[in-house]
C-alpha positions, 0 to 999 in steps of 0.5 A, a space after each residue: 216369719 221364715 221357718 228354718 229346718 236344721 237336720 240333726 244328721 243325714 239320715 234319710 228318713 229324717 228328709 222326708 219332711 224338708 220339702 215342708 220347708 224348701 224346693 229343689 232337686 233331690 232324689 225320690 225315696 219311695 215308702 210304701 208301708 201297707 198300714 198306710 193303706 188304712 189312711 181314707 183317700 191315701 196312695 201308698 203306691 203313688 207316695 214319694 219324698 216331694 225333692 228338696 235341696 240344702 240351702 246352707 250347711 251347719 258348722 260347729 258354733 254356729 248359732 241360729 238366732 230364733 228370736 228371743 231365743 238362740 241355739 248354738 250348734 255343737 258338733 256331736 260326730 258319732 252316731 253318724 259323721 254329721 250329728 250335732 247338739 244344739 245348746 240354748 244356754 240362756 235358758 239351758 236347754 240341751 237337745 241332744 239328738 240322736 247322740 242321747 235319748 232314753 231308750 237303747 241308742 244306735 251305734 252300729 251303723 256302718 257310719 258309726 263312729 265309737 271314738 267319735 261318739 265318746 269324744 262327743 259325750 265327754 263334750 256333752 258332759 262337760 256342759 252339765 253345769 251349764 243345762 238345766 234339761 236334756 232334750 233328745 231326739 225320741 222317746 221322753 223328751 226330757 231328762 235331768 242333766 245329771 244323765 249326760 256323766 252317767 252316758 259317759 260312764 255308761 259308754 266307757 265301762 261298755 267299751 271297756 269290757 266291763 258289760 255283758 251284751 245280750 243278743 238282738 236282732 241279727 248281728 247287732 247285741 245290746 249292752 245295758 247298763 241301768 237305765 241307759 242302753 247302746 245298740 252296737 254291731 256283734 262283736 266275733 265270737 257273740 251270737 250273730 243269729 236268732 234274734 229275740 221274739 219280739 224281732 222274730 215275731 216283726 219279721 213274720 210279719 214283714 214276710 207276709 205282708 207286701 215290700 215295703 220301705 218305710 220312712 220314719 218323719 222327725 219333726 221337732 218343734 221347740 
């Protein structure tokens, strides 16, 4: 049976893995992060994305048949230009991607688009009834549907003023509210500079061990 692998958006680092999958020409990306060398046998310096190529491109409404099993595709622009949603409504499944996950969600990329990205909750939201478990892309896995109108709420009351953000890392401030967290670029006027501990702390480290680019590999299994 052929495996098919659907990139959730274009992000880079998710690309790694797609020579698992198909062959072709693309760029090389180099990553060598120095607790690899702590692998038995591996080659940080000789390390790089095997290319790859992209045999078809998604479309909102598409559907993917899995056998047994179907996912339709739902454009969810906003995190990035190309992010989407797949909906298995058979058994009401939802995965959300990186438009939700519970853990602070990144919305301050240069690609970032805010009116976008509340379009596309509003989306989500309206699916609610329908979805029995969401299912983002990091951290827990699972989360009640009821999350998706509170994700809404959360967002509008944030773009409204309503939330104080609290400083991150350089440039970017964190608005939280409850349970669900927006990382966002600093708005004039917040603090762009030192970050918290915790970052200063990675930073240190970074600086003192060897350059490095590190790519972080998605791979979701369903």
């Amino acid at each position: 049976m052929g495996i098919l692998q659907d990139l959730r958006h274009g992000y880079r680092l998710y690309a790694a893995e797609c020579a698992e999958f198909s062959a072709g020409r693309a760029g090389r990306n180099h990553a060598r992060p120095d607790w690899w060398r702590a692998a038995e046998g591996a080659d940080s310096e000789a390390y790089a994305t095997r290319p790859w190529k992209v045999t078809a491109y998604t479309h909102d409404g598409d559907r993917f048949d899995l056998g047994g099993r179907t996912l339709e595709v739902i454009a969810t622009p906003g995190h990035t230009p190309d992010a989407i949603s797949l909906l298995d409504r058979t058994n009401g499944l939802l995965f959300t991607g990186d438009t939700y996950y519970p853990a602070p969600i990144w919305l301050f990329r240069p690609e970032t688009d805010l009116d976008a990205y509340a379009a596309s909750i509003r989306r989500l939201a309206a699916l609610t009834p329908q979805v029995r478990v969401v299912m983002g892309a990091h951290n827990i896995p699972v989360a009640s549907p009821t999350v998706l109108p509170r994700l809404v709420a959360a967002f509008d009351a944030v773009r409204a003023g309503k939330i104080q953000p609290s400083p991150d890392s350089p440039g970017k401030v964190l608005y939280k509210v409850d349970d669900i967290s927006f990382l966002m670029r600093a708005p004039a006027g917040i603090n762009r500079g030192r970050p918290p501990p915790s970052v200063l702390a990675a930073a240190h480290w970074a600086s003192t061990s060897p350059s490095y680019s590190l790519i972080a590999i998605s791979s979701d299994r369903y």
